[in-house]
N, C-alpha and C positions, 0 to 999 in steps of 0.2 A: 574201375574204369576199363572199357571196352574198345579197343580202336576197329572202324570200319576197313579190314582189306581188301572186299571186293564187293564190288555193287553189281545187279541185273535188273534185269525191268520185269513188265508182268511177263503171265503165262511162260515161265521155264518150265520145262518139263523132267521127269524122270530120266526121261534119256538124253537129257544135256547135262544132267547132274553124275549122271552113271547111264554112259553111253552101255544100249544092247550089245554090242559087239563083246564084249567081257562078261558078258552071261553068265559065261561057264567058272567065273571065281564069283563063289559066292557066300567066301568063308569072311567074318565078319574083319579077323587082321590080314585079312588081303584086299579086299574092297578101296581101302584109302587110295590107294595107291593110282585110284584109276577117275579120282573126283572129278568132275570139270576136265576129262582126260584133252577133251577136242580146244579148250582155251590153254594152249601148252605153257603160256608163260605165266599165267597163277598154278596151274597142274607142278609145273614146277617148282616155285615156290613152297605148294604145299611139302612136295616130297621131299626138299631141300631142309622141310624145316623151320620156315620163317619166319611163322606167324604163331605167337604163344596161345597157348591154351585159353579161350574164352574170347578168341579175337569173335569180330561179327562179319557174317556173309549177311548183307544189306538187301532185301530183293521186293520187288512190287508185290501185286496183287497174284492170286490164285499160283503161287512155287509149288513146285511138286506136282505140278498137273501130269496128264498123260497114264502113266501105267501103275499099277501098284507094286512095285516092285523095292522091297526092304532094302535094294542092297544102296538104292539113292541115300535113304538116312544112315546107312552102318559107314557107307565111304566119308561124310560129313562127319560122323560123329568119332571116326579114326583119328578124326585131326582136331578134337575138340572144339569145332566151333560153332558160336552160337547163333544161329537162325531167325534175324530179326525181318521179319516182312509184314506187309499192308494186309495180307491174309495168306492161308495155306490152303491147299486143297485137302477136301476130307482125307482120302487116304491115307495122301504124304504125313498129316497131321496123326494119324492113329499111329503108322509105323511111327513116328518121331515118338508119340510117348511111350508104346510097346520096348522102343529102343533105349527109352533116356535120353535123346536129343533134346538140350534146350533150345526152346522154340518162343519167340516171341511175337504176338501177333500187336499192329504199331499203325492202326489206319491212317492216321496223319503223316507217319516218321517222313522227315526230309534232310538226306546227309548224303555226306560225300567220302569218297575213300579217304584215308587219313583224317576223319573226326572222331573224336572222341565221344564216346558214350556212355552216360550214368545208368547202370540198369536197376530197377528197384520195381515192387507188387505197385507200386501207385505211379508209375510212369515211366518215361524215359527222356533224360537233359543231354541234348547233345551239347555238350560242354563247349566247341568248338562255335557255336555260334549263338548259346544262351537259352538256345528255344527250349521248349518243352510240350511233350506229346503223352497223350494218355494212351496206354494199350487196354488187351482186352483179356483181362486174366483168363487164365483156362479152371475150368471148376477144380477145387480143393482135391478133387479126390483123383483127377487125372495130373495134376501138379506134382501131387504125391510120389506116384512113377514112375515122374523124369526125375524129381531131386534124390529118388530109390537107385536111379542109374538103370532101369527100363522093369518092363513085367514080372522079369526072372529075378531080377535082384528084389522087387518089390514081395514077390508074393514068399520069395523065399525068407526076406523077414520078418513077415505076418506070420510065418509060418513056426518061425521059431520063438515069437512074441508069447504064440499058443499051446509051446511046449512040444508042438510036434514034428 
């Protein structure tokens, strides 16, 4: 079970996820620190600690729009949480699995801060009000990736799988 603590609507972008102005940190355990910097009372939250590992950031259509910039998924993925939206934008989507951010893509999803969510391969039951929504799996082999914990962790398994 997934609880929602913070919901956005479409088109967020990179640089409300990880404002440009912190650029210049773009080490992956420093990144967190600066999530959602410009919304200071979830910003706070997060640094405070609040929200457990696997909580869901809820967001519309096209998140992650605007720049390509990794350090949007590495500040999200600092604080373990998981990415549930109506769609991602390409980019944001490759960095998320280059990264190991779980990412859930949910065309239907309708939920509110404080519902609960059942995450599973074949849908998603907002427990809080019964419904139930189908997502759109990401193919097996980029799946792989994220549940590898991103590219590095992934190929470096492959790698010792093959003895080398």
């Amino acid at each position: 079970m997934a609880t929602v603590v913070y919901r956005v609507g479409d088109d967020v972008s990179t640089d409300v996820i990880y404002p440009g102005r912190f650029m210049a940190t773009v080490l992956p355990n420093e990144t967190p620190q600066f999530a959602f910097a410009d919304d200071t009372a979830f910003n706070g939250k997060l640094q405070a600690g609040q929200f457990p590992a696997g909580s869901v950031l809820l967001a519309g259509h096209n998140f992650g729009c605007g720049s390509s910039r990794e350090q949007a998924v590495s500040c999200l993925k600092g604080h373990e949480l998981v990415i549930v939206a109506r769609s991602f934008a390409r980019i944001f989507l490759q960095n998320a699995i280059n990264l190991g951010l779980r990412v859930v893509a949910c065309p239907g999803i309708e939920a509110n801060v404080g519902d609960d969510l059942k995450l599973s391969e074949a849908g998603i039951v907002n427990t809080s009000t019964g419904r139930v929504y189908a997502v759109v799996p990401l193919p097996q082999s980029r799946q792989a990736i994220i549940d590898a914990g991103g590219l590095i962790a992934y190929t470096r398994k492959r790698l010792m799988s093959l003895g080398a």
